[in-house]
N, C-alpha and C positions, 0 to 999 in steps of 0.2 A: 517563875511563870512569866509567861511575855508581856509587854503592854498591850498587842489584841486581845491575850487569853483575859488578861487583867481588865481591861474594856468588858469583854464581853459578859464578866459575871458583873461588872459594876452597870450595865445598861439592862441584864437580866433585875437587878434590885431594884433599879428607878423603875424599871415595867412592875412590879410587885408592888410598889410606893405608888406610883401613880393609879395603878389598879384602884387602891383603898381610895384614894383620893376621890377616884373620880364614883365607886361605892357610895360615900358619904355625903358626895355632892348630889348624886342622883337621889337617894333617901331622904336627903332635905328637902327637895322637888317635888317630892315623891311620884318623881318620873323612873323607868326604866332607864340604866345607862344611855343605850344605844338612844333613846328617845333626847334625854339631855343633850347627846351629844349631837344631834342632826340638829337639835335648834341654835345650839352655839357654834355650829358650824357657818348656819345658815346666817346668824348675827355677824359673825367674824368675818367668813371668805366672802360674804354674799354673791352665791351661785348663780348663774344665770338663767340653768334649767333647773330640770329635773336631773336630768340624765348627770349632769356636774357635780349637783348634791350627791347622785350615788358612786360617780366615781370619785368625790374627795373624801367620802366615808367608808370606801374601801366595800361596798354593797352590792349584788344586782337591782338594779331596777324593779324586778317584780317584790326583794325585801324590799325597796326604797318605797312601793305604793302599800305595801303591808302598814309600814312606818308611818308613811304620813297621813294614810288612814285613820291611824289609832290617833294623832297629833291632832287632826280635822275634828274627831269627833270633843276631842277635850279642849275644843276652840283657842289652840295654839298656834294654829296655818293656819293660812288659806290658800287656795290651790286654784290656777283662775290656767285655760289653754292659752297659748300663745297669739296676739293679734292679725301675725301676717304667717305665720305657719302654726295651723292647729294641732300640729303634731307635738311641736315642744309644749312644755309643762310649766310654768315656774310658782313659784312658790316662795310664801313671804310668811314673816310672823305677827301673830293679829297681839292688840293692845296685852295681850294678857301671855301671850311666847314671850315677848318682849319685856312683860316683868320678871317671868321666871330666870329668862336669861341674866336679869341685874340684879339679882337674889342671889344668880351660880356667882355671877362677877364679883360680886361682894365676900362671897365665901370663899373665892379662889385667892383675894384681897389677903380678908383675912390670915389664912394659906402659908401665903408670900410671905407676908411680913414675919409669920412664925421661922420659916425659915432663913431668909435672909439675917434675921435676930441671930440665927446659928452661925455665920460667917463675920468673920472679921469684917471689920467697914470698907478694909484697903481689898477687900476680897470679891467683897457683891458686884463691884463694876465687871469683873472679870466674868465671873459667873453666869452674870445678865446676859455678857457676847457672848459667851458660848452656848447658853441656852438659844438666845435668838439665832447665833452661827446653825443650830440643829434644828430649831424651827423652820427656821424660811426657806429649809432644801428638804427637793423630796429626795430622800433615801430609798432606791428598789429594792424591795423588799422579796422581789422573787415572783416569778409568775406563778400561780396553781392554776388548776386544770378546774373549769366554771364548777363540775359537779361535785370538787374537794374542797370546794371554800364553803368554810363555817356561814351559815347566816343561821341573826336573832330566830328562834323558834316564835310562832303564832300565838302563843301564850304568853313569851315574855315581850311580846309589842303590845298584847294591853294591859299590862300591870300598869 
């Protein structure tokens, strides 16, 4: 097998591994995946709009006001128009987003250290770059066409 073929089922795994991961994190929250993950988005990259949030969460915008709908009423946003163009959105996270998010940080902590425990010690520095090497680029994932891309159903933005 080649090292792309061999990539690509070991990048298929870590999507299956992190799937679960990011399951258990959202159940401890007991937030909805996609819910968890727009508030540690918002924690992390902090977006400037709206419109940013949905394109770094790979979203439409009408999912992205579904979203932050369900987040607004479980008083984890707040959602204020923009001062000098009331068209833009932005959107921040109130006292209690911001706990949940250092609840997820502590579990993902946790997480870490279980696996990094898996690797030699001469190994984790290595490890580290290449995980950060594959975070801080975006990878194109492919265009689809607006009406083939999956968005969260209506039901599971307010679980």
């Amino acid at each position: 097998m080649s090292d792309f073929r061999n990539a690509a089922v070991e990048l298929i795994r870590l999507g299956i591994w992190n799937h679960r991961v990011q399951t258990a994190m959202s159940r401890e929250a007991t937030l909805p995946v996609y819910q968890l993950e727009c508030l540690l988005v918002l924690h992390l990259d902090q977006p400037t709009s709206a419109g940013s949030l949905a394109e770094r969460l790979g979203i439409h915008k009408t999912s992205l006001s579904k979203l932050l709908g369900a987040l607004q009423e479980r008083g984890l946003v707040q959602r204020a128009l923009g001062e000098t163009d009331r068209r833009t959105e932005h959107v921040t996270l109130t006292e209690a987003g911001l706990a949940v998010v250092e609840r997820a940080e502590l579990r993902a902590e946790e997480i870490a250290i279980a696996l990094l425990e898996m690797l030699p010690e001469e190994r984790r520095t290595q490890f580290m770059g290449c995980v950060r090497t594959i975070t801080s680029n975006d990878v194109p994932l492919g265009t689809e066409p607006a009406s083939s891309m999956k968005e969260p159903s209506h039901e599971s933005l307010k679980k």
